[in-house]
DRENKESE-290215 format. One record per residue (C-alpha): residue number from 1; residue in one letter; x, y, z. Coordinates in Angstrom, 2 decimals. Each point is the difference from the previous one (the first is absolute). Example, Ala and Ser with C-alpha at 12.3 -4.5 7.8 and 13.67 -1.06 7.14 Angstrom:
2
@resi = 1 resn = a x = 12.30 y = -4.50 z = 7.80
@resi = 2 resn = s x = 1.37 y = 3.44 z = -0.66
REM end
This chain:
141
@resi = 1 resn = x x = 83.15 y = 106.55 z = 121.63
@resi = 2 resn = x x = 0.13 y = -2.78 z = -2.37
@resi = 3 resn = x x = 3.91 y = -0.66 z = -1.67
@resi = 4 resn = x x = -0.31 y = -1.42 z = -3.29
@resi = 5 resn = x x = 1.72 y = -3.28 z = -1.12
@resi = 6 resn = x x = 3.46 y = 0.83 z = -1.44
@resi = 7 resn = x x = -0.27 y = -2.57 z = -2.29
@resi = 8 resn = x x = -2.46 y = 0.56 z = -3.18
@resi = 9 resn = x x = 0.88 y = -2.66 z = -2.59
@resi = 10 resn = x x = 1.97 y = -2.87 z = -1.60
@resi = 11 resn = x x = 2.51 y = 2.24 z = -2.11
@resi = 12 resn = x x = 2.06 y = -3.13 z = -1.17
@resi = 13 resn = x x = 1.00 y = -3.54 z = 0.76
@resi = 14 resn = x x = 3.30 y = -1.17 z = -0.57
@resi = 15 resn = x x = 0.79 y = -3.33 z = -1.10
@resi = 16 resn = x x = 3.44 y = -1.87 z = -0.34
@resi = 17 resn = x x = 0.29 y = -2.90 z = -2.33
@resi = 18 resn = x x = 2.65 y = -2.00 z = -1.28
@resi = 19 resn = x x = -1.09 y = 0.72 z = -4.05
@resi = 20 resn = x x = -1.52 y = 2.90 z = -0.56
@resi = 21 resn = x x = -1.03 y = -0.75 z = -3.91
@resi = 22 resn = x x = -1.78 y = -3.52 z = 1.54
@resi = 23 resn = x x = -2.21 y = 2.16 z = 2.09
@resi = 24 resn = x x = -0.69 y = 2.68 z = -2.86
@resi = 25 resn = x x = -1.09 y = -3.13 z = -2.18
@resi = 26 resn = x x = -1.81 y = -1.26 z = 3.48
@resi = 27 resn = x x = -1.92 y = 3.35 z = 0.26
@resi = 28 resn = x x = -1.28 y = 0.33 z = -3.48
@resi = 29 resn = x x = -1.00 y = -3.73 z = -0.24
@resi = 30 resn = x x = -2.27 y = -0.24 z = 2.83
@resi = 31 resn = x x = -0.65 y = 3.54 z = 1.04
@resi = 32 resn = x x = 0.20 y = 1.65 z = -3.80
@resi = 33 resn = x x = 1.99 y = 2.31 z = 1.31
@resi = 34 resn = x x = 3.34 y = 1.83 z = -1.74
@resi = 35 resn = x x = 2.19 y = 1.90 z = 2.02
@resi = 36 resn = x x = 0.11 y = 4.12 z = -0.24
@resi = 37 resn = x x = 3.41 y = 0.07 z = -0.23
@resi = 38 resn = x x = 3.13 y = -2.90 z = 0.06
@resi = 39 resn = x x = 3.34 y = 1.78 z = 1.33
@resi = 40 resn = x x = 3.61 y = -1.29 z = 0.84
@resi = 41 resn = x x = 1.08 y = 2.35 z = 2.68
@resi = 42 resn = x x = 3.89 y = -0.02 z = 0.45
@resi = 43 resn = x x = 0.18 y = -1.14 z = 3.38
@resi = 44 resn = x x = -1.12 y = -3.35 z = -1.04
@resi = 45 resn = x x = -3.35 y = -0.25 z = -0.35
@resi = 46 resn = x x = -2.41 y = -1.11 z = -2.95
@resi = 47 resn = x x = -3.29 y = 1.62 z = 0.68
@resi = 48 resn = x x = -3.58 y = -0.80 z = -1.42
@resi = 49 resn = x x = -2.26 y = 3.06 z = 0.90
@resi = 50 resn = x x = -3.99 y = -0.44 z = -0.06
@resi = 51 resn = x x = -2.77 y = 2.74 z = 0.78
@resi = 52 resn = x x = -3.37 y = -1.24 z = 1.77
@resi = 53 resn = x x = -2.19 y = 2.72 z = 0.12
@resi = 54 resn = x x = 1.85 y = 2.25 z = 3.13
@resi = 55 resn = x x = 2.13 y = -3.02 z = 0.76
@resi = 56 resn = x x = 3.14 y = -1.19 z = -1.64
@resi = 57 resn = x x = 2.03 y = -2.97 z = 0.26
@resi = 58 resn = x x = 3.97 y = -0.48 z = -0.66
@resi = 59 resn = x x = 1.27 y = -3.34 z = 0.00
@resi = 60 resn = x x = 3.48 y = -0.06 z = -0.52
@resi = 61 resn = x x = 2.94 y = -2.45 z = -0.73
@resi = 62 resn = x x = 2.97 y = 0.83 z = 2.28
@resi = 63 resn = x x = 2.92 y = -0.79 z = -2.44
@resi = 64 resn = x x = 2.69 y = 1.20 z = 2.98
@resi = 65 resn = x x = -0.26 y = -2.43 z = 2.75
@resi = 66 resn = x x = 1.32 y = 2.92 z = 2.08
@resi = 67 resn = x x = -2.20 y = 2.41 z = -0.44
@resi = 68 resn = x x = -3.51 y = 0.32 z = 2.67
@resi = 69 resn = x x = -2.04 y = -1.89 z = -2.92
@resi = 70 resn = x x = 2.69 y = -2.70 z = -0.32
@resi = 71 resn = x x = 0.12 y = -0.73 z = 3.54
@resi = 72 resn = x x = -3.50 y = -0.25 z = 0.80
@resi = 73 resn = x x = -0.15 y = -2.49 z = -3.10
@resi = 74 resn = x x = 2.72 y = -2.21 z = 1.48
@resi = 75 resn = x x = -1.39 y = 0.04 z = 3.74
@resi = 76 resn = x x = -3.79 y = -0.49 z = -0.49
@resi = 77 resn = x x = -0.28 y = -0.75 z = -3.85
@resi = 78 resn = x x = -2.66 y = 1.91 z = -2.19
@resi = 79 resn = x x = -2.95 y = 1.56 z = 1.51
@resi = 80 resn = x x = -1.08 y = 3.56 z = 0.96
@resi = 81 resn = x x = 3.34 y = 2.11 z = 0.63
@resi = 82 resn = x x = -2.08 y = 2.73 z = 1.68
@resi = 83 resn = x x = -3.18 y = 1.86 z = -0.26
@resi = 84 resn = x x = -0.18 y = 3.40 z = -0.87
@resi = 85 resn = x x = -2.99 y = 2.41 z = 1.93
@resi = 86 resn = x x = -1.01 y = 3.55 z = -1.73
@resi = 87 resn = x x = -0.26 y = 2.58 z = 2.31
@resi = 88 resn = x x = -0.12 y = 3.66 z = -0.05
@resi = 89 resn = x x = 2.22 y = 2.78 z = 1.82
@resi = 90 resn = x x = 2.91 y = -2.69 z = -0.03
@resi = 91 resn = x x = 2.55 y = 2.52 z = 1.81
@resi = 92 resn = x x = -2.31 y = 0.64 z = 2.59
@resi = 93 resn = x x = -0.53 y = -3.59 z = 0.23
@resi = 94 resn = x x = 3.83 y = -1.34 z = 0.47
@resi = 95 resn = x x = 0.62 y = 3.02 z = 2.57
@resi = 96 resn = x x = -3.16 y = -1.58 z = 1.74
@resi = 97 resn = x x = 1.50 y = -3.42 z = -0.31
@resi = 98 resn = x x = 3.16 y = 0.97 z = 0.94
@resi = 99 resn = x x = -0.89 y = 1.56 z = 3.24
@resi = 100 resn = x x = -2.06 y = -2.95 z = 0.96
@resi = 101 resn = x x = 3.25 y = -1.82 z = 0.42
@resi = 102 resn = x x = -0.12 y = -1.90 z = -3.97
@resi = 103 resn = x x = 3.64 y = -0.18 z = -1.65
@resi = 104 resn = x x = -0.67 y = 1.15 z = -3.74
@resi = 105 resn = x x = 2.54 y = -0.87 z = -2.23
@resi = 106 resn = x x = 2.65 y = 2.66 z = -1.75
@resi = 107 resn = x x = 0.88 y = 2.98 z = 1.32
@resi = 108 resn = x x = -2.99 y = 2.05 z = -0.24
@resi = 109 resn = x x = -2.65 y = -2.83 z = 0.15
@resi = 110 resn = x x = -1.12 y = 1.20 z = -3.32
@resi = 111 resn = x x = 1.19 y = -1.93 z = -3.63
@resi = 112 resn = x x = -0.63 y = 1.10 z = -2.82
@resi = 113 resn = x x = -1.43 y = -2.60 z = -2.62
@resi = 114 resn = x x = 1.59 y = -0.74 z = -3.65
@resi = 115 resn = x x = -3.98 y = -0.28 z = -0.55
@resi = 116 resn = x x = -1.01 y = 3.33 z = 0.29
@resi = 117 resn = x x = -1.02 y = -0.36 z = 3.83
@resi = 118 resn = x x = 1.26 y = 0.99 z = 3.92
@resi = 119 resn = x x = 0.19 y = -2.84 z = 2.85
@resi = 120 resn = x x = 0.93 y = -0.97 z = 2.87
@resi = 121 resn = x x = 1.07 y = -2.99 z = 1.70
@resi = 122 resn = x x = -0.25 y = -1.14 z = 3.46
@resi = 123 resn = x x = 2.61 y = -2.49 z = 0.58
@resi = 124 resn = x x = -1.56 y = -3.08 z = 1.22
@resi = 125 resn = x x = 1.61 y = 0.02 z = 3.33
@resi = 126 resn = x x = -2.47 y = 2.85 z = 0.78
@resi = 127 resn = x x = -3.27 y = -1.91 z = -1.05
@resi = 128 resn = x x = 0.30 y = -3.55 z = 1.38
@resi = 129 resn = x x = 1.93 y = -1.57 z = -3.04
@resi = 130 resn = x x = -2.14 y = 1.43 z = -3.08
@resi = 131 resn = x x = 1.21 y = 2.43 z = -2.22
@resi = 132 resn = x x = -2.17 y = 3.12 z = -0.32
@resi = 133 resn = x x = 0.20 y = 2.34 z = -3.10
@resi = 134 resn = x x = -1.87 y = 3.22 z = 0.23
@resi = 135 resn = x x = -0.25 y = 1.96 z = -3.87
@resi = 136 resn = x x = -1.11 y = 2.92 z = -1.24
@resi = 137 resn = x x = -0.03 y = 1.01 z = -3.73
@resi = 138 resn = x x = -0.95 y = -1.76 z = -3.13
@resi = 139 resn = x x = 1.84 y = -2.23 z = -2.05
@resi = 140 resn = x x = 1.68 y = 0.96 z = -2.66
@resi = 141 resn = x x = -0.10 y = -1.88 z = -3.59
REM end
């Protein structure tokens, strides 16, 4: 019996930055591309939101040095925060993960996005140092 991948496709990439309106100006110069939506969430992050095709991609200015985004910044400067992977069934899949010994984070191993979306998160001391999010859902606008 063949298992199919759990994995299906890039739901989102998440960038951190130190400006987010010099990457906006960044994307539409060379790419031509505008963002879907530019949000200031109230735990401290600017967000610049783009849709590619089934893909998106966040890239976000932490402006709380605390906060996970804000960290991340500090320790390895901008880059790719995480990657996001669309999958299907996602409570199936974290009970799955779970039992195969993978810490998720938050009680239930289950978020719920301020973008419309479910995911989970294996904590990076589970996969070898590399943050895994798992999402189910559509983005919201």
């Amino acid at each position: 019996m063949k298992t199919e991948p759990l994995l299906k496709y890039v739901h989102h990439v998440h960038y951190v930055v130190h400006n987010r309106d010099d990457m906006v100006e960044y994307m539409e110069k060379n790419f031509n591309m505008k963002p879907s939506r530019v949000v200031e969430y109230s735990n401290g992050n600017k967000d610049a939101l783009y849709d590619v095709g089934e893909t998106h991609i966040q890239i976000t200015e932490p402006t709380n040095p605390a906060n996970g985004a804000g960290r991340h910044l500090a320790k390895h400067g901008p880059g790719v925060f995480h990657v996001a992977w669309g999958i299907a069934d996602i409570d199936k899949a974290a009970k799955e993960l779970a039992a195969k010994g993978n810490k998720l984070r938050g009680e239930t191993g289950l978020t719920n996005s301020s973008r419309g979306y479910v995911a989970a998160n294996i904590n990076p001391e589970s996969s070898h140092g590399l943050w895994f999010q798992l999402a189910e859902g559509q983005h919201t606008r």
